[in-house]
ROLOGU-588077 format. One record per residue (C-alpha): residue number from 0; residue in one letter; x negated, y, z negated. Coordinates in steps of 0.2 Angstrom, whole numbers, plus 5000, padded with zeros to 4 digits. Example, Ala and Ser with C-alpha at 12.3 -4.5 7.8 and 13.67 -1.06 7.14 Angstrom:
<nodes>
<node num="0" residuo="a" xx="4938" yy="4978" zz="4961"/>
<node num="1" residuo="s" xx="4932" yy="4995" zz="4964"/>
</nodes>
This chain:
<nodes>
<node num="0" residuo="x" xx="4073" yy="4307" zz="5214"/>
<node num="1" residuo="x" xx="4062" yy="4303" zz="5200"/>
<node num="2" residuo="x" xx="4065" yy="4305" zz="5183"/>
<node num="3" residuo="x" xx="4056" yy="4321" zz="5175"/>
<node num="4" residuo="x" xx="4055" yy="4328" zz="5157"/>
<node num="5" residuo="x" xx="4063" yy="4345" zz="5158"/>
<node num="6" residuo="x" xx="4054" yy="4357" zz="5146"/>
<node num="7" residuo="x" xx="4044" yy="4353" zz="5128"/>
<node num="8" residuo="x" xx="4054" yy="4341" zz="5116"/>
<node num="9" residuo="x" xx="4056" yy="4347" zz="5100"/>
<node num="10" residuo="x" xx="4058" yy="4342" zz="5084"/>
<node num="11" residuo="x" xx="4065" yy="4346" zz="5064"/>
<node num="12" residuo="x" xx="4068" yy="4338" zz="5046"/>
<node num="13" residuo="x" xx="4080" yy="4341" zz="5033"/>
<node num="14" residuo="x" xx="4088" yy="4333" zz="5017"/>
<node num="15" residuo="x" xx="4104" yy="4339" zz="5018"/>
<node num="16" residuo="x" xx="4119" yy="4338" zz="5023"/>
<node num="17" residuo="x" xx="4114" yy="4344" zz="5040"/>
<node num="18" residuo="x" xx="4097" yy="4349" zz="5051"/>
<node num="19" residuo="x" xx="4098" yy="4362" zz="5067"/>
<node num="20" residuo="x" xx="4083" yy="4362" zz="5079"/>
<node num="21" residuo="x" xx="4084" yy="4375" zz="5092"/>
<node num="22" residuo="x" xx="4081" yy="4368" zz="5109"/>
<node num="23" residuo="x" xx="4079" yy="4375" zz="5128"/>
<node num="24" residuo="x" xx="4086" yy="4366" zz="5143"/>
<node num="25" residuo="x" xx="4078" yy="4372" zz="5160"/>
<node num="26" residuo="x" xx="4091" yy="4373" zz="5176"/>
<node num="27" residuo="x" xx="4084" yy="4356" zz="5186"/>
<node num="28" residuo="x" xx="4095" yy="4346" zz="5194"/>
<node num="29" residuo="x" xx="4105" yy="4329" zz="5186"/>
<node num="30" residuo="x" xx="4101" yy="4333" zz="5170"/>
<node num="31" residuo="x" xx="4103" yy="4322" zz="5154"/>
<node num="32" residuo="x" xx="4100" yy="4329" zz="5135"/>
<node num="33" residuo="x" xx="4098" yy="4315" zz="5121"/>
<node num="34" residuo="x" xx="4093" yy="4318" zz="5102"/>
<node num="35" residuo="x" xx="4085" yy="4303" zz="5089"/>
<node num="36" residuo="x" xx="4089" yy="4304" zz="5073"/>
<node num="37" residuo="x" xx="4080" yy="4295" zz="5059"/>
<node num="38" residuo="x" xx="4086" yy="4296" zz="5043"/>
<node num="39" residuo="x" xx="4085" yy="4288" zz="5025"/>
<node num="40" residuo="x" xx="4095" yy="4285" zz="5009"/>
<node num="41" residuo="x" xx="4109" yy="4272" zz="5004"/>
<node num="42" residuo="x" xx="4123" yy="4275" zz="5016"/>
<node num="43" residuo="x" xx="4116" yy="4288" zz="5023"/>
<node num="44" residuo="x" xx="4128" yy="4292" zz="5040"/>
<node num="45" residuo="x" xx="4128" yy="4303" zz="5055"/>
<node num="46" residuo="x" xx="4145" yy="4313" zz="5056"/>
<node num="47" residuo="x" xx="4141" yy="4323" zz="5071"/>
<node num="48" residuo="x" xx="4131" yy="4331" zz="5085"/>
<node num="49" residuo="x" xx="4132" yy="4346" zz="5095"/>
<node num="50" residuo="x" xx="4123" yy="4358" zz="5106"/>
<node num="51" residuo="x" xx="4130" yy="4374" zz="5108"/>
<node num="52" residuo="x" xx="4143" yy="4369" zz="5099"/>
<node num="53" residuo="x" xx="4148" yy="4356" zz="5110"/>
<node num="54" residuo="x" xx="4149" yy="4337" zz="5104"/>
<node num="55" residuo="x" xx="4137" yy="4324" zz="5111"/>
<node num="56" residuo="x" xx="4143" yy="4305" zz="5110"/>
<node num="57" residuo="x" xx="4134" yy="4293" zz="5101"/>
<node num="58" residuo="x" xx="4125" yy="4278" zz="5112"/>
<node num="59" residuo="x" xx="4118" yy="4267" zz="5097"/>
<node num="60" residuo="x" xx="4112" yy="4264" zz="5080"/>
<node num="61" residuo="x" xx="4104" yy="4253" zz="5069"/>
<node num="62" residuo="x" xx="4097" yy="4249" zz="5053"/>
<node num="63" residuo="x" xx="4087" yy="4242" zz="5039"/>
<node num="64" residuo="x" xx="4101" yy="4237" zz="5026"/>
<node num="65" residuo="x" xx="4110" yy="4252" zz="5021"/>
<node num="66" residuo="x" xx="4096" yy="4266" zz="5018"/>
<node num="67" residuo="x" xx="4084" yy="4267" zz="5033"/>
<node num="68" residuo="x" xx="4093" yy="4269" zz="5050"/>
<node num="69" residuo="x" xx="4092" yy="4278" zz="5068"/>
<node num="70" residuo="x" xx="4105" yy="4285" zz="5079"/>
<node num="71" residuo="x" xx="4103" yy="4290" zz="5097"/>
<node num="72" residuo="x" xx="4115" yy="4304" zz="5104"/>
<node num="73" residuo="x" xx="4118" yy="4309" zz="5124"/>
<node num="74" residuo="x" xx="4125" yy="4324" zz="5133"/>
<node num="75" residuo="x" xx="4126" yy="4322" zz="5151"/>
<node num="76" residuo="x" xx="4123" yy="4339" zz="5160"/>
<node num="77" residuo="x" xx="4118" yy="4349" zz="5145"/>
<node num="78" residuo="x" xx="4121" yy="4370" zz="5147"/>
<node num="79" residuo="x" xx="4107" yy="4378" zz="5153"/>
<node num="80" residuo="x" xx="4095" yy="4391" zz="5140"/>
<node num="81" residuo="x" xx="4091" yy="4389" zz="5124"/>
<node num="82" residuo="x" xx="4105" yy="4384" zz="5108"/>
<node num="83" residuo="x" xx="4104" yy="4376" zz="5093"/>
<node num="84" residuo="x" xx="4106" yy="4357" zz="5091"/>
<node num="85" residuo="x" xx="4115" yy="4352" zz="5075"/>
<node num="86" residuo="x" xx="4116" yy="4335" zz="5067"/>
<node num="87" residuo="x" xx="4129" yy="4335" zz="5052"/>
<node num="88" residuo="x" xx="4130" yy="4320" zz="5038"/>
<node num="89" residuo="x" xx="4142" yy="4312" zz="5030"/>
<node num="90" residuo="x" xx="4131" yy="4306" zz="5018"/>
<node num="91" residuo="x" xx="4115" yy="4315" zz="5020"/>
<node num="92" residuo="x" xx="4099" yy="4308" zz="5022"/>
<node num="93" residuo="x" xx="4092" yy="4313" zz="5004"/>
<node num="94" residuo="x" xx="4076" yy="4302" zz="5006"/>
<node num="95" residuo="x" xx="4072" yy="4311" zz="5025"/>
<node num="96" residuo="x" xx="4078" yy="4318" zz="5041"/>
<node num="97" residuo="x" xx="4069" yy="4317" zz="5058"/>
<node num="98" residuo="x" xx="4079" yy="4322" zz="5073"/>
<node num="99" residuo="x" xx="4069" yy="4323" zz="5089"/>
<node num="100" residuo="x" xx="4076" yy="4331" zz="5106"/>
<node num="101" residuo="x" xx="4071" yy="4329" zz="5125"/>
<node num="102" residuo="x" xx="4082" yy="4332" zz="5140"/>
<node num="103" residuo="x" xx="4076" yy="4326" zz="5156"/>
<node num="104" residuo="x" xx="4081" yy="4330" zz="5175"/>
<node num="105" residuo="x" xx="4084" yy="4318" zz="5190"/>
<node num="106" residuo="x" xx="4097" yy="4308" zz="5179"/>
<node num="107" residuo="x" xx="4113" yy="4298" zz="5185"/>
<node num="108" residuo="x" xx="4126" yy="4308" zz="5178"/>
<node num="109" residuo="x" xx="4139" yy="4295" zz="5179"/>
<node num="110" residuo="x" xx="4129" yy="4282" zz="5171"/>
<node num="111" residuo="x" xx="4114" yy="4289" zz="5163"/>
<node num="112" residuo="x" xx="4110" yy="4274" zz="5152"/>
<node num="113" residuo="x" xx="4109" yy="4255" zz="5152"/>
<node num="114" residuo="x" xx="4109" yy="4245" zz="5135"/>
<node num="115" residuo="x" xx="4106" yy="4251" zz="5120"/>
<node num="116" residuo="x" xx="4096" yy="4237" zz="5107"/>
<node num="117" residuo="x" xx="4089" yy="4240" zz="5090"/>
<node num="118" residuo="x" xx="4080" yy="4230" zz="5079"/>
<node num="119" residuo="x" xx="4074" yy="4229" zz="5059"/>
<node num="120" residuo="x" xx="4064" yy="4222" zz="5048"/>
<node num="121" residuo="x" xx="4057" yy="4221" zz="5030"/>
<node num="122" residuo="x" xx="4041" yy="4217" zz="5034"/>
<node num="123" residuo="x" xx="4030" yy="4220" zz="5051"/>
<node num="124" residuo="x" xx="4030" yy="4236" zz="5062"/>
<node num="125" residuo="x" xx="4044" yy="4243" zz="5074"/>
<node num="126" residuo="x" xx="4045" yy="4234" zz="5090"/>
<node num="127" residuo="x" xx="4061" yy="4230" zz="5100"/>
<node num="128" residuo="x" xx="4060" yy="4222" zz="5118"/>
<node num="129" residuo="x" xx="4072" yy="4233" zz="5132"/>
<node num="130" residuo="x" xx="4080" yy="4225" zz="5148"/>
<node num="131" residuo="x" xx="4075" yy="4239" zz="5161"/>
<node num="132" residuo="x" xx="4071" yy="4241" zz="5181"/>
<node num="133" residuo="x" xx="4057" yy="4251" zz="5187"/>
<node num="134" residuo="x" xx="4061" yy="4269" zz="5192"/>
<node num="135" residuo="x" xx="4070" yy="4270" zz="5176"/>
<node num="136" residuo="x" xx="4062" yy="4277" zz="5160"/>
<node num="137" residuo="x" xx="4065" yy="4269" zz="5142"/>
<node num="138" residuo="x" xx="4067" yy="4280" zz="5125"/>
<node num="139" residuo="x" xx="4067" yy="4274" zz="5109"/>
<node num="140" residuo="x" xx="4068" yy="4281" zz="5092"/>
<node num="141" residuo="x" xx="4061" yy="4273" zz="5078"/>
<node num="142" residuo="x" xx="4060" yy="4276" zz="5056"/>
<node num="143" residuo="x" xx="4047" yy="4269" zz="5042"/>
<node num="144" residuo="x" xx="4039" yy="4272" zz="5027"/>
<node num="145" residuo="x" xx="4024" yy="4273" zz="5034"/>
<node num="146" residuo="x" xx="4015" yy="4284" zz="5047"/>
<node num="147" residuo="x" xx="4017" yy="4277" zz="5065"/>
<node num="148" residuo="x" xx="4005" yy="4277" zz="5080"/>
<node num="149" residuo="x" xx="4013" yy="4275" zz="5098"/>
<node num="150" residuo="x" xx="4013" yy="4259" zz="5106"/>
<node num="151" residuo="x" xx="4002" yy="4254" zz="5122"/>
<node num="152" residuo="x" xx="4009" yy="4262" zz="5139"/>
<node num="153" residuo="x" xx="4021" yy="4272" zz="5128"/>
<node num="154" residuo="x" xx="4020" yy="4291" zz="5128"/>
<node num="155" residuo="x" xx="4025" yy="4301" zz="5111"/>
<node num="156" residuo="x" xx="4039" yy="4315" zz="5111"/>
<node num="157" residuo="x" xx="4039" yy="4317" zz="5093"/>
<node num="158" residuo="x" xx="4032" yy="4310" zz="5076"/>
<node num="159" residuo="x" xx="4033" yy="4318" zz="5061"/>
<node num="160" residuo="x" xx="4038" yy="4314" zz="5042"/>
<node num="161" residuo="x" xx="4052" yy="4320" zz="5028"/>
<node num="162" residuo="x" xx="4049" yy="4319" zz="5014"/>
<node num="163" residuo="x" xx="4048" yy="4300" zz="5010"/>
<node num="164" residuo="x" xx="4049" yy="4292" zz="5029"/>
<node num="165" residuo="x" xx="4042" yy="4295" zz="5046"/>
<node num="166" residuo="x" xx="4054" yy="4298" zz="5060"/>
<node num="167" residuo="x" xx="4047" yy="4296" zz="5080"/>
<node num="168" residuo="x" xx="4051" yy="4295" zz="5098"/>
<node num="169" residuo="x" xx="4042" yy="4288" zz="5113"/>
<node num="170" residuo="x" xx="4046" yy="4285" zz="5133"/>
<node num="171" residuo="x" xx="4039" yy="4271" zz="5143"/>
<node num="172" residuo="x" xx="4042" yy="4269" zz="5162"/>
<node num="173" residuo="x" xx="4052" yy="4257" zz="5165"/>
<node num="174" residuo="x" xx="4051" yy="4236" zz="5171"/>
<node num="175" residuo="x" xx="4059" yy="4219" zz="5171"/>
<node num="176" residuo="x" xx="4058" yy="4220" zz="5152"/>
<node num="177" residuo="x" xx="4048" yy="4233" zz="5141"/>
<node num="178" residuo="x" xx="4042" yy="4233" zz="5123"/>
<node num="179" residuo="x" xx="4045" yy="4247" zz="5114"/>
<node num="180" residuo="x" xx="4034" yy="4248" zz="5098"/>
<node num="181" residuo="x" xx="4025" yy="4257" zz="5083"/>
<node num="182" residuo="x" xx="4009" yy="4253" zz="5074"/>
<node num="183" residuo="x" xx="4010" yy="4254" zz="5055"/>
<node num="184" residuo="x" xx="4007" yy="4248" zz="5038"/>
<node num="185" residuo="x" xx="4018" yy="4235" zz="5035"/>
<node num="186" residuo="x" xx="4036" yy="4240" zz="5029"/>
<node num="187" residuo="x" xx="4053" yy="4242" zz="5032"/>
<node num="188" residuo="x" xx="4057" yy="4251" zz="5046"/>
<node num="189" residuo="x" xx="4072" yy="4250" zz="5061"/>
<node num="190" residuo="x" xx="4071" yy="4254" zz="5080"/>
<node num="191" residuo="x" xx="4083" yy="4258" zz="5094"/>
<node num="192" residuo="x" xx="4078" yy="4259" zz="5112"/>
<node num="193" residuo="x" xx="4088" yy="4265" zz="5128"/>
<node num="194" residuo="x" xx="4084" yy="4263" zz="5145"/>
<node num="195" residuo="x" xx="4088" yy="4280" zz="5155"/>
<node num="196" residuo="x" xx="4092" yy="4277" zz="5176"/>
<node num="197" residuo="x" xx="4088" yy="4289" zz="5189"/>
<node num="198" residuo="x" xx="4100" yy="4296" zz="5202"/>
<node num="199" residuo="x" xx="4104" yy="4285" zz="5217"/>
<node num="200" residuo="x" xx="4097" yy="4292" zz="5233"/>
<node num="201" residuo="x" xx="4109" yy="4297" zz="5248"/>
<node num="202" residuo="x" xx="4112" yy="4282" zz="5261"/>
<node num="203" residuo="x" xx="4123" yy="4281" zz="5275"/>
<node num="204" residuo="x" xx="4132" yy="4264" zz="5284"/>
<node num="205" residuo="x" xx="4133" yy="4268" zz="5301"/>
<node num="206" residuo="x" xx="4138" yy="4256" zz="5317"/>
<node num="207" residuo="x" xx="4139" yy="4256" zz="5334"/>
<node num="208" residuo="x" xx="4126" yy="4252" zz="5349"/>
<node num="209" residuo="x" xx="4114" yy="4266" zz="5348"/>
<node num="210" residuo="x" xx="4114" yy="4281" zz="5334"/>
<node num="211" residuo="x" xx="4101" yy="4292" zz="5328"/>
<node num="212" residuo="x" xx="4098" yy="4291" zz="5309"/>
<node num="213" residuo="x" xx="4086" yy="4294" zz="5295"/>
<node num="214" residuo="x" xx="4071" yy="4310" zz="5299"/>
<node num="215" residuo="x" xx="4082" yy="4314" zz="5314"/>
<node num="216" residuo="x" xx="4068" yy="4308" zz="5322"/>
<node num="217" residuo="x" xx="4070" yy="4290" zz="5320"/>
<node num="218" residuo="x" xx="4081" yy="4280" zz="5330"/>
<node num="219" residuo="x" xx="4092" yy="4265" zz="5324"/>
<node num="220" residuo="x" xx="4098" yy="4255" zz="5340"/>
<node num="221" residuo="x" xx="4111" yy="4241" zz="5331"/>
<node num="222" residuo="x" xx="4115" yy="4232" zz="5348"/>
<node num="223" residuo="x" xx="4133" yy="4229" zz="5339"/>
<node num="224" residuo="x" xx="4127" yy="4226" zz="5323"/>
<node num="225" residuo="x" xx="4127" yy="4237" zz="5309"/>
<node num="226" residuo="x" xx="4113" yy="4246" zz="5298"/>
<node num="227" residuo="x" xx="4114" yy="4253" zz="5282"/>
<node num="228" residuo="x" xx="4101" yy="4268" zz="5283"/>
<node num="229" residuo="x" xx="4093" yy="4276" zz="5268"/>
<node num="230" residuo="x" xx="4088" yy="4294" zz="5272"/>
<node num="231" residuo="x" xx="4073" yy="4296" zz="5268"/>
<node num="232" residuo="x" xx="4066" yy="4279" zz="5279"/>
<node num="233" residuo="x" xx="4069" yy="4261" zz="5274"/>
<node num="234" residuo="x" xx="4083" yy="4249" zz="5283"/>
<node num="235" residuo="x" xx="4094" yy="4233" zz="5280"/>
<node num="236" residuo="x" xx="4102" yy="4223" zz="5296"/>
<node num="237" residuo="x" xx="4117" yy="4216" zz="5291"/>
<node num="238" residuo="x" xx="4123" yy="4205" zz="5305"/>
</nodes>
């Protein structure tokens, strides 16, 4: 199954000690909810995240010294309908909040993502390089001082500024290795990227001297060997 974007992201700012954005997750199939966050001011911190009330888990952060940072937050089969998505701070982010959410459907539910990597700099624009496989799709969230324009291949989910900074998020399709990046002005600016992985199609290991398999019009003679058979068509011979 393919990995599909399940309704409209949507996005919100703040300066305080929270920001709430209200959010609709349709009823597909293996679905999979995560929120960016961008946020700056010294020691500005994430504390929590919940939708519907329920806590999400934190899959990575990163940063540019203490004040310009990015969080990524994942709940795996999200309630259905439409509730609010609260991000509280511990330290709040006084210079700028961005918080961008997407859910997608056609997820692994039990495991949704592969390795979170972030990167930063003081000078430059965001880019940070993702180890990924093709089927899956690559997120990444991304914060600077300056106004960002999505990289090549990339498609935007959300780009907007708060007050002093400009928070955004992008997906890419994904491959051996992808780059996930942002045109700007040079500046400071941090970057995290996750690649999402799709649900494993059904597949069956079957034996014996003659069995029927696959469209139950195909036919998979083994002649005392045995096949692994992936519905749908294909076949390996293991001897």
């Amino acid at each position: 199954m393919a990995i599909e974007i399940d309704g409209t992201p949507h996005s919100g700012t703040g300066v305080g000690s929270s920001i709430t954005v209200s959010h609709t997750t349709g009823a597909g199939s293996d679905r999979l909810m995560l929120v960016g966050i961008s946020g700056q001011a010294t020691n500005v911190a994430v504390s929590g995240v919940t939708y519907g009330g329920v806590a999400l888990d934190p899959v990575g952060t990163y940063a540019y010294s203490t004040y310009l940072k990015i969080w990524i937050y994942k709940k795996v089969a999200p309630t259905t309908g439409t509730a609010d998505v609260v991000v509280s701070f511990s330290t709040a982010p006084t210079g700028g909040g961005i918080v961008g959410v997407i859910t997608f459907t056609g997820m692994d539910q039990s495991v949704p993502l592969g390795t979170f990597v972030g990167a930063s700099a003081g000078t430059g624009s965001p880019t940070v390089d993702v180890s990924s496989a093709s089927g899956e799709l690559v997120i990444d969230t991304a914060a600077d001082w300056q106004s960002m324009t999505v990289g090549a291949d990339q498609t935007q989910r959300w780009n907007v500024v708060s007050n002093n900074i400009y928070g955004s998020g992008s997906t890419e399709p994904g491959a051996g290795t992808v780059t996930m990046s942002w045109t700007t002005v040079t500046s400071e600016w941090s970057i995290g990227a996750v690649p999402i992985k799709p649900v494993s199609g059904p597949s069956a290991t079957i034996s014996g001297t003659a069995t029927q398999a696959m469209n139950e019009d195909h036919v998979a003679r083994t002649g005392g060997r045995t096949i692994i058979v992936t519905l749908g068509g294909g076949a390996e011979w293991i001897a």
